[in-house]
matplotlib code that plots the C-alpha trace (Angstrom):
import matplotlib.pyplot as plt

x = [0.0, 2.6, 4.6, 1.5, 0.8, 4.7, 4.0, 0.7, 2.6, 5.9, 3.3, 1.5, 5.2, 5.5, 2.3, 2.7, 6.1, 5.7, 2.3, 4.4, 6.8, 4.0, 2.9, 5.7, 5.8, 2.3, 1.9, 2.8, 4.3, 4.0, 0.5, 0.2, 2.6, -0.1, -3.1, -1.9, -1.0, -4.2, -5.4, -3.9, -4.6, -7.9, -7.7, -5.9, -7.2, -3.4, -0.9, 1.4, 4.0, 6.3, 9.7, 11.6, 10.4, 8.0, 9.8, 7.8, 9.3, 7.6, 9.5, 11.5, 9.6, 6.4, 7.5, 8.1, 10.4, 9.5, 11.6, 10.9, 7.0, 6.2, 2.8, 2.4, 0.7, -1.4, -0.7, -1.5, 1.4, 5.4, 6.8, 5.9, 6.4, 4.7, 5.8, 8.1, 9.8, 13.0, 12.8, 11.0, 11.2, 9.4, 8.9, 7.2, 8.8, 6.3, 6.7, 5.7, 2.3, 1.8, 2.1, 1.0, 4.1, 4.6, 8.0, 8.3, 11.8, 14.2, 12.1, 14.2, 12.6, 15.3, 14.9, 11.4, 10.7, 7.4, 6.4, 4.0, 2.8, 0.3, -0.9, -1.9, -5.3, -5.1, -4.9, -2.2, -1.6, -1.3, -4.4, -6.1, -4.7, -5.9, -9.2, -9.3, -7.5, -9.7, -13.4, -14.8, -15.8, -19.4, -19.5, -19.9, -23.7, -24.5, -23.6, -20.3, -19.6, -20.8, -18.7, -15.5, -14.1, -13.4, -11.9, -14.2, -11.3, -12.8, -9.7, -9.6, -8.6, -4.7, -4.6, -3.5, -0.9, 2.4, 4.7, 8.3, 10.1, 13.5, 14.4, 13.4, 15.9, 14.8, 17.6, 17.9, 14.6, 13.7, 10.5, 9.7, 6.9, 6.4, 3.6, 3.2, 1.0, 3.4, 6.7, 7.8, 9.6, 11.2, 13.2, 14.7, 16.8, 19.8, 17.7, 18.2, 16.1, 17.5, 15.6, 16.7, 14.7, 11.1, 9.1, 6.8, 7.8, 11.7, 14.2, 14.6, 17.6, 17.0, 19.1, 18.0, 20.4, 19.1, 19.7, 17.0, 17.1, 14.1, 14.2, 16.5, 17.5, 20.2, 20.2, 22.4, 21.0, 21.4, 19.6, 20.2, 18.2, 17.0, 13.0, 10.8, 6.7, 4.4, 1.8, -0.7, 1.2, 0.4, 4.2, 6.9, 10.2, 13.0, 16.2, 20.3, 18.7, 21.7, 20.9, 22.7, 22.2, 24.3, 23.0, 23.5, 21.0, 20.6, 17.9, 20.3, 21.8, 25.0, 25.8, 26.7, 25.5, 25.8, 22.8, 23.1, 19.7, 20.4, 19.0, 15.8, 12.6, 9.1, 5.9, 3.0, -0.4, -2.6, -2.1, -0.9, 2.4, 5.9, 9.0, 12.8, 14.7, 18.8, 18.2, 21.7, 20.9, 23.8, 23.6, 27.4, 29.3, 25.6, 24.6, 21.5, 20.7, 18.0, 14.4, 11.5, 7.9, 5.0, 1.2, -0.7, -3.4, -5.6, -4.1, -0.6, 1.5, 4.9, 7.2, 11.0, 14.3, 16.9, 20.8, 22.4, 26.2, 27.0, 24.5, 26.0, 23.0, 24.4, 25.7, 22.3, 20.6, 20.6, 23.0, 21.8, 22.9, 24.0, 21.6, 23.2, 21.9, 22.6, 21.8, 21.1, 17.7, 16.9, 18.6, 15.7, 12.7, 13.8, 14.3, 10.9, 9.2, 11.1, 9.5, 6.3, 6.7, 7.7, 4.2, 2.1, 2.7, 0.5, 0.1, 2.4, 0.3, 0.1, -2.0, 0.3, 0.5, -3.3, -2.4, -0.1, 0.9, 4.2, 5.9, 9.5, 13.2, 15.8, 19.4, 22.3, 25.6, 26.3, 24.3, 26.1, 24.1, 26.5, 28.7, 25.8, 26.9, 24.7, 26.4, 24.6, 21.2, 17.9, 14.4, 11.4, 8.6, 4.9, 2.3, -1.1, -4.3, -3.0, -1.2, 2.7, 4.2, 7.9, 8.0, 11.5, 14.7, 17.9, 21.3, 24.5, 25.1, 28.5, 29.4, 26.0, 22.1, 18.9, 15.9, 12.8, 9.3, 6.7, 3.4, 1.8, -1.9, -2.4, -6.1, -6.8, -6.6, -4.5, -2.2, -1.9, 1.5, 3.4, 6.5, 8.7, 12.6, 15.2, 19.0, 21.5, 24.6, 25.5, 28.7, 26.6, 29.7, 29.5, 25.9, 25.2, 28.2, 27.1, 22.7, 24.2, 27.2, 29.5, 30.4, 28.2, 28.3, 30.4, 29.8, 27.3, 23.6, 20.1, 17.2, 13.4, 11.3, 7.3, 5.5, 2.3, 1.4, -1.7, -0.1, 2.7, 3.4, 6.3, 4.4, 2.2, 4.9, 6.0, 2.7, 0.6, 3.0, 2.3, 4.6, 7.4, 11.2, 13.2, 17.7, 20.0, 23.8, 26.5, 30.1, 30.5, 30.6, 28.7, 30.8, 31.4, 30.6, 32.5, 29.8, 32.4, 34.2, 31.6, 30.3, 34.7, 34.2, 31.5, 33.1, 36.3, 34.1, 32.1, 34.4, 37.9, 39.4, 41.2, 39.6, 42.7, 44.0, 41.8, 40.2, 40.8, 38.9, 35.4, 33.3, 31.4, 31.6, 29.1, 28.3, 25.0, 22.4, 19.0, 16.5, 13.0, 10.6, 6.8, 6.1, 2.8, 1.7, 4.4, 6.9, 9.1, 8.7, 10.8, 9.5, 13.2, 16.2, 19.0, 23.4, 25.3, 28.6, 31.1, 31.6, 28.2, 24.4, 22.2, 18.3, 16.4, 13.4, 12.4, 10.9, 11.5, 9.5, 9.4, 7.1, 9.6, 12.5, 13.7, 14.5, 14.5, 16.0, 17.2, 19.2, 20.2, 23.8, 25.0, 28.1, 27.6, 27.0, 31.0, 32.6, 34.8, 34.0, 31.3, 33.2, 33.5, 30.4, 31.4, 30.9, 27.6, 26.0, 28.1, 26.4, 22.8, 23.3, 22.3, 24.3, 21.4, 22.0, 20.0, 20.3, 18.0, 17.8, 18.0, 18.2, 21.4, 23.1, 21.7, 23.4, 24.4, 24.6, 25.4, 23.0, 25.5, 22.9, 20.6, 23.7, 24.3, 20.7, 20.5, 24.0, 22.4, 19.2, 21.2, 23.5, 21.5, 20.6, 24.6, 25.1, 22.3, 23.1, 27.0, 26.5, 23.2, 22.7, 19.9, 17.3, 13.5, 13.8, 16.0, 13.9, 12.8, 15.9, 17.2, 14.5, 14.7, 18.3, 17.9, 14.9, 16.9, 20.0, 17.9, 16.9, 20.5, 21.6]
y = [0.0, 2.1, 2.0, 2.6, 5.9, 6.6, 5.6, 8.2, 11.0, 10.4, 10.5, 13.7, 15.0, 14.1, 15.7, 18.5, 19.6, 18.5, 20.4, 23.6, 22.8, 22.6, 26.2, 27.5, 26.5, 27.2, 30.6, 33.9, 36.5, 38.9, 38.7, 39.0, 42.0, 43.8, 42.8, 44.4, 47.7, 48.0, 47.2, 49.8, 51.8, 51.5, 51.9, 55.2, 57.0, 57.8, 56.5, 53.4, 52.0, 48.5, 48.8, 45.2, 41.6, 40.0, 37.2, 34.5, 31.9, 29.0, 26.5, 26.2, 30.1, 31.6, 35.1, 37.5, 40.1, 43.3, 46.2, 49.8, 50.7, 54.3, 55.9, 59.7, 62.6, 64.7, 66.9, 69.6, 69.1, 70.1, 66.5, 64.3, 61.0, 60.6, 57.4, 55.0, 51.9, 50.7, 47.0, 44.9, 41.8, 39.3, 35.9, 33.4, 29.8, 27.3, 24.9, 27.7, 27.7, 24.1, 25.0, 28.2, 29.7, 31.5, 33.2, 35.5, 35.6, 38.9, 41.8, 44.0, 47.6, 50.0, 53.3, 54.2, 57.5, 59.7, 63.3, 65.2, 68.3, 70.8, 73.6, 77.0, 76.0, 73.5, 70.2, 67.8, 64.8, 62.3, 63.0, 62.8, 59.6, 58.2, 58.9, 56.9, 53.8, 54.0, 55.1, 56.3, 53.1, 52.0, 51.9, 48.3, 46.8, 44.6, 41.6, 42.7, 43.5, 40.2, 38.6, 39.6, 37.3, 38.5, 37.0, 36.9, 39.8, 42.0, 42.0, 41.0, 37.2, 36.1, 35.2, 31.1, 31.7, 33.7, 35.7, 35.4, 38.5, 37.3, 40.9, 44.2, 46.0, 49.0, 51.6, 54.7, 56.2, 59.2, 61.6, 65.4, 67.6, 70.3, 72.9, 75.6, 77.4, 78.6, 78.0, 75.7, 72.5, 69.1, 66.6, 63.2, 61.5, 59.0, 56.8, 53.7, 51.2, 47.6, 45.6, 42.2, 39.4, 39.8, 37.6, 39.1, 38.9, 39.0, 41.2, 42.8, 44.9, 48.1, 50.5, 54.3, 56.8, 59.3, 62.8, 65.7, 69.2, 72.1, 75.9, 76.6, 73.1, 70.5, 66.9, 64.8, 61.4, 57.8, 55.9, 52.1, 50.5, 47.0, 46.7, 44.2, 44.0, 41.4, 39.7, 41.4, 44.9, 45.6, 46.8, 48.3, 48.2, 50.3, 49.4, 50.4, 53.5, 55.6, 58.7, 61.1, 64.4, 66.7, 69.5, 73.1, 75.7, 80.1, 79.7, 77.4, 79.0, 78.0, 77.5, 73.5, 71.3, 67.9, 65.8, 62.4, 60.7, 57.4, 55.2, 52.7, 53.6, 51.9, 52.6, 51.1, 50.5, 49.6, 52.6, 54.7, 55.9, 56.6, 55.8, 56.9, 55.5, 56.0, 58.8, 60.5, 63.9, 65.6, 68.8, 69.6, 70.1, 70.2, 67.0, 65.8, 62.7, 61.6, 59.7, 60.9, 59.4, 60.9, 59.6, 60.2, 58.5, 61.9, 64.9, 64.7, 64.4, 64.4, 63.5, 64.0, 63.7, 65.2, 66.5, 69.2, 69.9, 74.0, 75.7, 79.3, 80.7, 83.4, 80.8, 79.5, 82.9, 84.2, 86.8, 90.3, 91.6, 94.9, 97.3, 99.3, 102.6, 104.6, 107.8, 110.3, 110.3, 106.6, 106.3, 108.7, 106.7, 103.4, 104.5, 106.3, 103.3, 100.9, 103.6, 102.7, 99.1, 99.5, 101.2, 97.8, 95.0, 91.8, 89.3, 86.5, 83.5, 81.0, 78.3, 76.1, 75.5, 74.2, 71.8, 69.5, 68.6, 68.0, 67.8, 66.9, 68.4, 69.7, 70.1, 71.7, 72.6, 75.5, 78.8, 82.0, 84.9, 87.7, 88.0, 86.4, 82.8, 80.6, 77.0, 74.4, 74.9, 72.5, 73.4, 71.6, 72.6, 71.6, 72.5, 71.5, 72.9, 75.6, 76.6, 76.8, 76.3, 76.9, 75.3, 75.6, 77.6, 76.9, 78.0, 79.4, 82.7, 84.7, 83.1, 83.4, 81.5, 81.9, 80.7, 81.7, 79.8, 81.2, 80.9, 81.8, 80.9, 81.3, 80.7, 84.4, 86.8, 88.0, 86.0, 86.6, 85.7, 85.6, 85.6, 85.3, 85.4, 85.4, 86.4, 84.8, 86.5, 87.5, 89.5, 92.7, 94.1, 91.6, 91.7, 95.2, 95.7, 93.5, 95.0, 98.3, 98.3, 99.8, 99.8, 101.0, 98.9, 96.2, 94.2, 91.4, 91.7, 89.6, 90.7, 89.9, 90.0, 89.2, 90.4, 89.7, 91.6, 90.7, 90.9, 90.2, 92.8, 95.2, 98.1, 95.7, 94.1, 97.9, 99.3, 96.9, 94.3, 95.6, 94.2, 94.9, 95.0, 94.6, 94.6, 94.7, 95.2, 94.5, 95.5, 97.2, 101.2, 103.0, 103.8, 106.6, 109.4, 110.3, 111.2, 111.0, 113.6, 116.4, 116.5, 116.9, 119.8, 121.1, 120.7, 122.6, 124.9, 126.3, 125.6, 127.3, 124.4, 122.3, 119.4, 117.0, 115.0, 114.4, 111.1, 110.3, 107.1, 108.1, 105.8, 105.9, 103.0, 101.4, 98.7, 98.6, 99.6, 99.1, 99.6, 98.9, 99.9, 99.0, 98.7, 99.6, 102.2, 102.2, 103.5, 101.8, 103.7, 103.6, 102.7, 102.8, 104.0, 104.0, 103.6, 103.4, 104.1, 104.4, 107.8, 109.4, 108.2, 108.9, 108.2, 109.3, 108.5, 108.6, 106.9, 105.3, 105.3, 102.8, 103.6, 106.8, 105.3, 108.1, 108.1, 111.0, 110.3, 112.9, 111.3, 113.1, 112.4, 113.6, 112.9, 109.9, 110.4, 109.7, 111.8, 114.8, 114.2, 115.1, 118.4, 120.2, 123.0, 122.7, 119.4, 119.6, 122.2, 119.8, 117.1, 118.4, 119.1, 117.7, 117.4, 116.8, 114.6, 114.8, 111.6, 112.5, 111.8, 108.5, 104.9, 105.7, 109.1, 109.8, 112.9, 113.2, 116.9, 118.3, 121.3, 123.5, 126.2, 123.9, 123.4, 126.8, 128.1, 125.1, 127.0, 130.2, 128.9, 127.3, 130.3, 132.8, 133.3, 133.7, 136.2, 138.3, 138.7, 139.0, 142.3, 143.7, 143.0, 141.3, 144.5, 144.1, 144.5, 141.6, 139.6, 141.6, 142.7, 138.6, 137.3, 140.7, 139.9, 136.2, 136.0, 138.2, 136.0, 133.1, 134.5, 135.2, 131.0]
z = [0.0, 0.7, -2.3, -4.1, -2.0, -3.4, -7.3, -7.2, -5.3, -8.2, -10.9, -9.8, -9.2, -12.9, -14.4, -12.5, -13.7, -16.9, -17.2, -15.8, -18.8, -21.3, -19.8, -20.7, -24.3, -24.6, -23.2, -26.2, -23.8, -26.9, -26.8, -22.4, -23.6, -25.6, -23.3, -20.4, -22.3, -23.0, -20.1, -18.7, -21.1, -20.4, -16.7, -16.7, -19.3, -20.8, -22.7, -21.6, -23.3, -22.8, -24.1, -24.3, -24.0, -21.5, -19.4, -17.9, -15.8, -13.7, -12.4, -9.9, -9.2, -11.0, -11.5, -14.8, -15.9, -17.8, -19.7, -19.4, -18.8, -19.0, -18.0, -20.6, -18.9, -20.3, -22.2, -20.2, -17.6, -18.4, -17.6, -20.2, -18.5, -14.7, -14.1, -15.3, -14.7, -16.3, -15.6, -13.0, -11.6, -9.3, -8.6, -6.0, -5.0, -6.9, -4.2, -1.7, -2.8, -1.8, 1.8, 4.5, 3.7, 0.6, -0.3, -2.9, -3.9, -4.3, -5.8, -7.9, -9.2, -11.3, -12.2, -10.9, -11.9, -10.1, -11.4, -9.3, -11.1, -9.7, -12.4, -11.5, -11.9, -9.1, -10.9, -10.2, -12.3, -9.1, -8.1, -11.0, -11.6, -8.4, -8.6, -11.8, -10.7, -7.0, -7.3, -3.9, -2.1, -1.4, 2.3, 3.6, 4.0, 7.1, 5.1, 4.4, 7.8, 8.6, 6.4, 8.3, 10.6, 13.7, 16.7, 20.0, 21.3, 18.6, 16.2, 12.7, 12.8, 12.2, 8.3, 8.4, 5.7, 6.1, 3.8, 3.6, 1.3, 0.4, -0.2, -2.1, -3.9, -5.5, -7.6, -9.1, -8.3, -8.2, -7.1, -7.8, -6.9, -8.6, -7.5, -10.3, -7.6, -5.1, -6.9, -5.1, -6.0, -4.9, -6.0, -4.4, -6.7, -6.6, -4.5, -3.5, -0.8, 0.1, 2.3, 3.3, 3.7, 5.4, 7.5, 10.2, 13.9, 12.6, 12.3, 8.6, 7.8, 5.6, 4.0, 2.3, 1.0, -1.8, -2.7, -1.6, -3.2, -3.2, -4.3, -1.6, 0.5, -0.8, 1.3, 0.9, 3.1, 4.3, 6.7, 7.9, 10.5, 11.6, 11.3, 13.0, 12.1, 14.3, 12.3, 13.6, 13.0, 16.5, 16.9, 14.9, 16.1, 14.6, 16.2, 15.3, 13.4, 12.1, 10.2, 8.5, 6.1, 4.5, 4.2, 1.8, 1.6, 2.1, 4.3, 7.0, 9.9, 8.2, 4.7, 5.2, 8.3, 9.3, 11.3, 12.4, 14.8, 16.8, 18.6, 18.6, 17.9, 18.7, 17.2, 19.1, 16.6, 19.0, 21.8, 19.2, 20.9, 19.8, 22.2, 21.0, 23.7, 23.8, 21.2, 20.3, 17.7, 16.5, 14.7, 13.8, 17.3, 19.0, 20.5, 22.5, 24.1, 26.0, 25.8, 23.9, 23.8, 21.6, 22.3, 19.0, 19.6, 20.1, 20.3, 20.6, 24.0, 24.2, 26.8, 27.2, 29.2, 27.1, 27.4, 25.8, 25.7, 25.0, 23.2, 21.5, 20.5, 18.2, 16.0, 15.0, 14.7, 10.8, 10.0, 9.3, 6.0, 5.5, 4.2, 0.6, -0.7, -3.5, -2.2, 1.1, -0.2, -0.9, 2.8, 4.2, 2.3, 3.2, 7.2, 6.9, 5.6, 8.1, 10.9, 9.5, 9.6, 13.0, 13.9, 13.1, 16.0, 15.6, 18.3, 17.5, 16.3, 19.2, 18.1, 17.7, 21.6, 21.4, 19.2, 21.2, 24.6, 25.9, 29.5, 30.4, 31.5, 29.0, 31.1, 29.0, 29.9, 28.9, 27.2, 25.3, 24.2, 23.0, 26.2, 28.3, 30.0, 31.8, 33.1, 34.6, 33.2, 34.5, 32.6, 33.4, 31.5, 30.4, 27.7, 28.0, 26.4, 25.5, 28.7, 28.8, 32.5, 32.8, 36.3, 37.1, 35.5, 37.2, 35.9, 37.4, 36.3, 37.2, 40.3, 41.5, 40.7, 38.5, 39.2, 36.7, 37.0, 34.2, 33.1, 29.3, 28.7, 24.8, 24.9, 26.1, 23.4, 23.8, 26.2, 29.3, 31.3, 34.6, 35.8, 38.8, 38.8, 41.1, 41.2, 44.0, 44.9, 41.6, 40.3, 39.1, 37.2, 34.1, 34.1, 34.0, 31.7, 29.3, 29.5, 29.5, 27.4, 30.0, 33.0, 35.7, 38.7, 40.6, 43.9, 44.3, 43.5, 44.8, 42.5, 42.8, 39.9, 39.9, 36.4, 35.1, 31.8, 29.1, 25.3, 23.9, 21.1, 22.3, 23.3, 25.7, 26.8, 27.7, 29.0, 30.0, 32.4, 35.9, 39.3, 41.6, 40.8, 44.1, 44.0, 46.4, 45.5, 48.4, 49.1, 45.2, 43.9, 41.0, 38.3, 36.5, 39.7, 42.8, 45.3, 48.0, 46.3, 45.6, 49.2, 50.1, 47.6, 49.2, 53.1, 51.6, 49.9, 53.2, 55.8, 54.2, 54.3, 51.8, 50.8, 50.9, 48.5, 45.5, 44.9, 41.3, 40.4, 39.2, 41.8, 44.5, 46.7, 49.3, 51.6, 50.4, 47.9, 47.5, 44.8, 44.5, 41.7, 40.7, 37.3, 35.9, 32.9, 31.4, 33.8, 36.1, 39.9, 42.6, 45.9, 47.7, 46.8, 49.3, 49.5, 52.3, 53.1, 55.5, 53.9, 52.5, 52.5, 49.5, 48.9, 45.7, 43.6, 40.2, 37.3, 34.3, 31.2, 29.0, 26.6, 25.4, 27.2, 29.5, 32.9, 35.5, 39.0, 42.0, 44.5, 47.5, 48.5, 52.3, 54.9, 56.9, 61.0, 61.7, 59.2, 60.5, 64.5, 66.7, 68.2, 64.6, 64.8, 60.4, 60.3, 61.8, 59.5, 56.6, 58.2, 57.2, 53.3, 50.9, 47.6, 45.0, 41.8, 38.9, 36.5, 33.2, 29.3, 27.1, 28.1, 25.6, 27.1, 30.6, 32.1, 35.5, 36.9, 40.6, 41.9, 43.6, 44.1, 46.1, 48.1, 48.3, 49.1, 52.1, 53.2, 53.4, 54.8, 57.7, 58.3, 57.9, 62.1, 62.3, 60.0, 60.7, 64.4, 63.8, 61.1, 62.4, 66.1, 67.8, 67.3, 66.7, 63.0, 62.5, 61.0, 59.1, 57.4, 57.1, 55.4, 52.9, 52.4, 52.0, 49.7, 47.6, 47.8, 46.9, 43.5, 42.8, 43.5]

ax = plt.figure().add_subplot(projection="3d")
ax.plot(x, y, z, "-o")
ax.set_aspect("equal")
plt.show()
């Protein structure tokens, strides 16, 4: 029995290959040529064409082989050819199809060629051509959706047969878009896609590289990676991913840059989420590193942990070109029309912030600004509905710490924020120098910032922010005036005594400073003003304002309690002058002038009893006479 199981199995064997055989013999390729021209033909309403022979094979594999097949546009579009095809080839293992596991052998596709064209009437070729070949679908009755089998979890049932891809090796392709609308334009060509052999639920290993270019963008690229599907496509891993572009283009922040991406990526179908774990991004010398995990299944949410080495931020910012003109009076037309450019402020667009969702911590080594440094800096941060929350800034800064927690709520129109800041024990000298652009202070510095404001258009930001600004500078000196030396000035000037040797250096040193302001309309106020010395002790107020960027300050400067001894009957009318100090004019050029007549009238004011009863006795008319003589000697000062 059993050899006669054998002898029926041998001569089935036999038919079979010999009816494969016969196939081959019996099939006209020519004439399978022809049909499926016009067949598709027919299908896409254009012209098709099939340059070279039709190869049929069927044993050991069932597969063909076809020359160049080119698919015309119409006429109506610049490229003449959409898409083509130089050669093709495919086949399936015959004996494959006798089991649950069918292989289809090395796929090879050279020189696919894909034109996109929009006209300026709105048509594009691609779309055209897909409504053709895909007619909108009926949707499904109840005995279609019947007809699916599903499993009793609610999923579309596991097919029973699998599908091995020996590999898929496609060459010199190449894809433009072409929008005649806009003028805009893009091209990848060079390209190139290996994959090696496929089977769900195992690793695959794919290679990319192709060229990119657009109006103003040149990419050079290549990609490798290691892809694994499950059967069920519930999971898509991307693991070893190595990317890297080279990049030319005027619209960079550089002329040529470099980016590489690492790391393993892992799309999950079935929650809809995204997870880059060990991500390395390097965009020439700047590198991050980190975690990163996008949830797309509604709106998007991302979440991060991220590194960052030194960051010098004026080397990513577009540099300003110089402004040419041929003339004193194209000069004034151009700065006239800049001026009213400048007069229309829009709120920035910030719907962007509705759109997504995102929380995590960013830390980076280093920041430069200009001459701004920040070291050691920590940001946590999160963005939801709308709402940004900056909930915590840290960064050393000059020897000393900054802290900054923020708020911006974009769904108010216009947006409303808040802000609180702090400064530790920070060298004021390099700050100010650098905000100011000379020097204007030194010694240490604790500031206290709290701001709230509604806008965000400059003069908003200027007039409508409202809040308290509170400093205090220790063991430092203002720059640039010698208090100390005025008031000696003023001892040698009413006492006829010398005023010693000279202090040359243009400062005026204290122990301590504050200054406190409260912002609101437009102008920065001071609530306190005070510096103390061992020397002098001065107090002022003032404003600022913003809005035409001018300040106006008095400070009152006078000798300290100590100064020239307790005996000296000088000292003590010194002791109760004040030297005023006017600080006025543009955030630019402030001046800085000394009212010597003030001085002089307080002199007089105080004196005056002394005088009066040394010249003209202690009669009844004194009084009289004085405050004749004064009043006339205060017009004079």
């Amino acid at each position: 029995m059993k050899k006669v199981l054998l002898g029926i199995g041998g001569l089935i064997a036999i038919i079979f290959i010999v009816g494969v055989i016969a196939m081959k013999f019996l099939v006209n390729e020519e004439l399978i040529k022809d049909n499926l021209i016009e067949q598709a033909k027919q299908l896409t309403k254009q012209d098709v064409t099939i340059e070279g022979d039709l190869r049929l094979t069927f044993y050991p594999q069932i597969g063909f082989e076809l020359g160049k097949i080119t698919l015309f546009n119409k006429h109506e579009y610049s490229d003449a050819i959409q898409i083509e095809v130089k050669s093709v080839h495919a086949a399936v293992e015959l004996m494959s199809l006798l089991t649950k596991t069918i292989v289809v052998t090395n796929v090879q596709i050279d020189g696919l060629t894909v034109n996109v064209e929009t006209l300026t009437n709105g048509r594009n070729n691609m779309d055209e051509l897909l409504a053709r070949l895909a007619p909108p679908e009926k949707p499904l009755s109840n005995e279609d959706i019947q007809a699916i089998k599903v499993t009793p979890e609610g999923e579309i049932a596991k097919s029973e047969y699998q599908f091995v891809v020996k590999g898929v090796n496609i060459t010199n392709a190449q894809l433009s878009l072409n929008n005649r609308q806009d003028g805009t334009y893009h091209k990848l060509s060079d390209s190139s896609l290996n994959i090696g052999e496929f089977a769900f639920g195992k690793p695959v290993p794919i290679t990319f590289a192709a060229n990119y270019r657009t109006n103003e963008l040149t990419v050079k690229l290549n990609t490798s990676m290691v892809l694994t599907v499950d059967e069920q496509f519930n999971q898509i891993k991307l693991a070893l991913l190595d990317n890297k572009l080279a990049l030319t283009g005027k619209l960079l922040p550089r002329p040529e840059m470099t980016i590489s991406l690492q790391g393993d990526l892992t799309y999950d179908n079935v929650y809809k989420t995204v997870k880059f774990v060990g991500l390395k991004l390097n965009v020439d010398e700047l590198t991050i590193t980190g975690d990163l995990s996008v949830d797309v299944f509604s709106k998007p949410s991302i979440e991060y942990n991220l590194a960052m080495n030194t960051l010098v931020v004026d080397d990513w910012l577009p540099k300003a070109e110089p402004v040419s003109t041929n003339n004193g009076s194209a000069a004034k037309g151009t700065a006239g029309l800049t001026s009213r450019n400048q007069q229309v402020e829009v709120e920035p667009d910030l719907s962007a912030l509705s759109s997504v969702n995102q929380k995590g911590s960013l830390t980076i080594t280093q920041i430069k600004q200009g001459e701004y440094v920040l070291d050691n800096i920590k940001l946590q941060s999160e963005l939801k509905d709308g709402v940004f929350q900056l909930t915590k800034l840290s960064a050393d800064l000059y020897e000393g710490k900054l802290m900054v927690q923020a708020l911006l709520d974009s769904n108010k129109k216009p947006a409303v924020f808040n802000m609180n800041s702090t400064l530790e024990k920070v060298q004021s000298e390099q700050l100010v120098t650098i905000a100011a652009g000379k020097k204007m202070l030194t010694g240490l510095v604790d500031v206290d910032v709290r701001l709230s404001g509604k806008g965000l258009t400059m003069t908003k930001l200027k007039s409508m922010t409202k809040g308290t600004i509170n400093t205090r500078f220790s063991d430092g000196a203002v720059l640039g005036i010698n208090v100390a030396q005025e008031v000696r000035k003023a001892i040698a000037m009413f006492s006829n005594k010398p005023a010693g040797n000279a202090d040359q250096r243009e400062q005026t040193d204290f122990s301590a400073m504050e200054a406190n302001f409260k912002l609101g309309g437009g102008k920065l106020t001071s609530t306190k003003i005070d510096l103390a010395s061992p020397a002098i002790k001065v107090d002022g107020k003032g404003y600022v304002d913003l809005m035409r960027e001018q300040l106006d300050f008095t400070f009152g400067a006078s000798l300290a309690e100590n100064i020239g001894g307790q005996s000296s009957s000088t000292m003590k009318v010194i002791r109760d002058l004040r030297l005023p100090v006017e600080v006025k004019g543009s955030f630019a050029a402030p001046s800085i002038t000394f009212d010597f007549g003030d001085i002089t009238k307080q002199v007089i004011e105080l004196e005056k009893d002394k005088l009066i009863d040394k010249y003209f006795g202690s009669d009844e008319d004194k009084n009289k006479i004085k405050n004749e003589i004064f009043r006339g000697l205060k017009k004079l000062f």
